[in-house]
N, C-alpha and C positions, 0 to 999 in steps of 0.2 A: 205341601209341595211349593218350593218357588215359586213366583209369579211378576213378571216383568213383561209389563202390557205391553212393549215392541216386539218381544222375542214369545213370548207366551210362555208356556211353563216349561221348567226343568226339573232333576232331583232334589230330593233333599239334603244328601252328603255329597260330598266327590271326596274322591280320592288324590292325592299330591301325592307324586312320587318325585323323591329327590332321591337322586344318584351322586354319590362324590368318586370323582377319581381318584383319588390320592387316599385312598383307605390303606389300614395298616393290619389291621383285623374284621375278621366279623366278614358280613357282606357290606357290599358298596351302596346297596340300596336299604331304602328307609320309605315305609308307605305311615302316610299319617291319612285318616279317615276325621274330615270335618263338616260339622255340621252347618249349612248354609242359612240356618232360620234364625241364627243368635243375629243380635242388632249388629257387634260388633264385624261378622261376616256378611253381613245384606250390605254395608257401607262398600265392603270389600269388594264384591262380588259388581256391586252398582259403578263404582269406580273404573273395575275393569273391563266391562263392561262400554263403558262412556270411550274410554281409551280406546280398544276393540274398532269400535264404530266409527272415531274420529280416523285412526289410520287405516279402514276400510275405504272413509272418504277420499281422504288424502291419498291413496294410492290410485282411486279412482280418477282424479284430477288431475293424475299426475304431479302433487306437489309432496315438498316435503314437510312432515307434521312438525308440529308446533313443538318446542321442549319441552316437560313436562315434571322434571325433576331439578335441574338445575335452573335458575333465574340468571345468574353471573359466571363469567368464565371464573370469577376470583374464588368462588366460593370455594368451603373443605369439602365438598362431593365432588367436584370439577376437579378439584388441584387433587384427588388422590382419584381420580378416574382415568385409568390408561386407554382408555379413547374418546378423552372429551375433545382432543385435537378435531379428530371428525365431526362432530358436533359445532365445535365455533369456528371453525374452517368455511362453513356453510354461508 
């Protein structure tokens, strides 16, 4: 089982369900079942996690969180991001 000494334990998979709107066939949803115990998902999981926690604060203080993805308005994540305007507008 998971174990993350602030939150204590969880399972050991979760489930992700991703839905697309714009299917053509088939169904719109897709469930993928992954395992949380590979290194590669504890990384994952601890990440979002830390994220989670920091905009918990931040909403508690009333401020707005730090970015977290983009460093620079110039960068190619910002320049093909249709609402990084909200983000360096701040």
């Amino acid at each position: 089982m998971y174990n993350n000494s602030e939150l204590g334990k969880a399972h050991n998979k979760v489930i992700i369900l991703y839905v697309c709107k714009d299917y053509a066939r088939g169904s719109p949803y897709k469930e993928f079942h992954v395992d949380v115990n590979t290194p590669v998902m504890k990384l994952n999981v601890e990440r979002a996690l830390e994220l989670a926690m920091e905009l918990k604060e931040a909403r508690d203080n009333d401020e707005i969180p730090d970015r977290w993805v983009c460093d620079r308005q110039d960068c190619t994540r910002s320049k093909n991001c249709r609402v990084s305007h909200l983000c360096w507008s701040l």
